[in-house]
N, C-alpha and C positions, 0 to 999 in steps of 0.2 A: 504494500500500500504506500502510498506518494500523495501529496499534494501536486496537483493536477497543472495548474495554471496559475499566474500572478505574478508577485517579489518572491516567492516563498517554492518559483515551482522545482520539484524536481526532489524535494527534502522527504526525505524516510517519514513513514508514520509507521506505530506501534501499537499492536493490541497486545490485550491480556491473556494472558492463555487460559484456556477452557473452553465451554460452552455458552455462557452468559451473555457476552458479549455477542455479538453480531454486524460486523463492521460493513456499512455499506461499501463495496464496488469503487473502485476505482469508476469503472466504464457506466455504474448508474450516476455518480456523483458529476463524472464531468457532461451526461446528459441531462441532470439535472441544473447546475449550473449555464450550461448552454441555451434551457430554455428562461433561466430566470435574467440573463441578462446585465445589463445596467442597475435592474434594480437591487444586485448586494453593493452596487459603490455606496458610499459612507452612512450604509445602514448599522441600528445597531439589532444586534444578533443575539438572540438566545436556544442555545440548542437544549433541550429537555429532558432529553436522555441521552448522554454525550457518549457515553461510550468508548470510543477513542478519541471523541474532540474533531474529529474528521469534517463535518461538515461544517461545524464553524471556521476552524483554521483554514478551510478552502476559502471560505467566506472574505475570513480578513485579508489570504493572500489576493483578492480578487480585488479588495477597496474595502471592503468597511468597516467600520471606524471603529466598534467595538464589538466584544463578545463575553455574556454568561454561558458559559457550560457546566450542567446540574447534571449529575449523578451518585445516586447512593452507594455504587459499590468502592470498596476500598481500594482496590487492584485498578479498575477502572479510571480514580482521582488518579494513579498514582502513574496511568499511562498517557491519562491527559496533559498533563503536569508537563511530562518530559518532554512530548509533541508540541506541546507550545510554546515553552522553552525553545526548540530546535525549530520552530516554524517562525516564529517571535523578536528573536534573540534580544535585543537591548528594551525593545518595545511591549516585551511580557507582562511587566507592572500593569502599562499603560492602560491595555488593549483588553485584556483580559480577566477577567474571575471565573474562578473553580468552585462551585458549592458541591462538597459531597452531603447530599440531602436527597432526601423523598422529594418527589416530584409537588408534591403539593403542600409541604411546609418551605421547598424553596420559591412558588411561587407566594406565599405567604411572607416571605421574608421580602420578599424584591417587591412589594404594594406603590407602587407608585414612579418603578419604572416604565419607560415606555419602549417598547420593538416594534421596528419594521421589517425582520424576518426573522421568522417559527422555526424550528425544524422540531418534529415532533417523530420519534420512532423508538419510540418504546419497545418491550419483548415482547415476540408477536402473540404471545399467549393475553398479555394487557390490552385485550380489544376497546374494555369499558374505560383506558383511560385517555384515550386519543379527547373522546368528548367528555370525559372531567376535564381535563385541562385544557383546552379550548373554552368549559365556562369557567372557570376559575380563573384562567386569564380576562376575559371579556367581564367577567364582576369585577375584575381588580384593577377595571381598564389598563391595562396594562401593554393595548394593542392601538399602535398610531396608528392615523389615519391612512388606508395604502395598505396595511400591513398584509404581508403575504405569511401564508401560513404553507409549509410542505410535510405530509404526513406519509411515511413508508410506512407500505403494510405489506401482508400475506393477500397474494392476491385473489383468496379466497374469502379474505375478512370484510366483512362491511359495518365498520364503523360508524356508529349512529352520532352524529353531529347536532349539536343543539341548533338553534335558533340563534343568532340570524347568519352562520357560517353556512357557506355555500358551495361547491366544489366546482372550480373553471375550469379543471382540466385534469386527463386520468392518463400515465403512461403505465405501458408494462412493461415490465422486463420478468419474463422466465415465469417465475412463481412470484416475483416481485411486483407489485404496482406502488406508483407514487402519484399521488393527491395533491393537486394545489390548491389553493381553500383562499377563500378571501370575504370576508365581513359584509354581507349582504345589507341592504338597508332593511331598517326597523319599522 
């Protein structure tokens, strides 16, 4: 695994060893990436279930300005850390936080931050938390306006999405699908 494209391309990235983890693709990140475009320059970024940190540090290598990566496992902080570190170098402080937290006391903790890009990919057994944390975000407004949301799944899962999120667009890959979601009117 590699960061894809940007200041940062070409740098090793690192998972955990085991099962837990599930590090998106090289080849779905940089097609996801390719369709999101312009809009990660100087957004800020919160990835949910970091896991490797992978899709944020593609993120900041690409332009944007900052990143939360929240994950509860310990091995998981402790591979995010290093890839951002090596993806980061001097700009690690700046750029980025690491919460090792449950997905839903770290959106409790960050209450009145704002994101303009999601990534949401939990383990695909956590069908029911794509849409808790889509409303937990959206009570904690927590979602600027624009905000794009990208949700990997089992392309067999169909996550039930609250109100007023919406899905503009569905790629597959293999057994993989990716959701682009964005904040419907009220």
């Amino acid at each position: 695994m590699r960061i894809i494209s940007g200041e940062a391309k070409g740098r090793t990235l690192y998972a955990p060893g085991g099962s837990e983890t599930r590090p998106t693709s090289d080849k779905i990140r940089g097609s996801l990436f390719n369709i999101i475009g312009s809009r990660v320059l100087d957004a800020r970024v919160l990835d949910l279930f970091g896991g490797t940190g992978a899709l944020a540090l593609e993120a900041l290598s690409r332009g944007a300005d900052c990143a939360v990566i929240v994950d509860s496992s310990r091995a998981a902080q402790q591979v995010i850390d290093r890839n951002a570190r090596s993806v980061l170098k001097e700009d690690f402080e700046l750029r980025v936080q690491i919460l090792r937290q449950d997905y839903r006391s770290a959106i409790g903790a960050m209450e009145g931050r704002l994101f303009d890009l999601v990534f949401l990919d939990p383990p695909y057994r956590m069908v029911e938390a794509y849409g808790d944390a889509l409303g937990r975000l959206h009570a904690g407004e927590m979602l600027a306006p624009g905000c794009l949301i990208v949700l990997e799944r089992l392309k067999s899962a169909q996550p039930v999405l609250p109100e007023p999120f919406r899905v503009i667009d569905t790629r597959l890959y293999s057994d993989t699908a990716v959701d682009f979601v964005e904040v419907g009117a009220e």
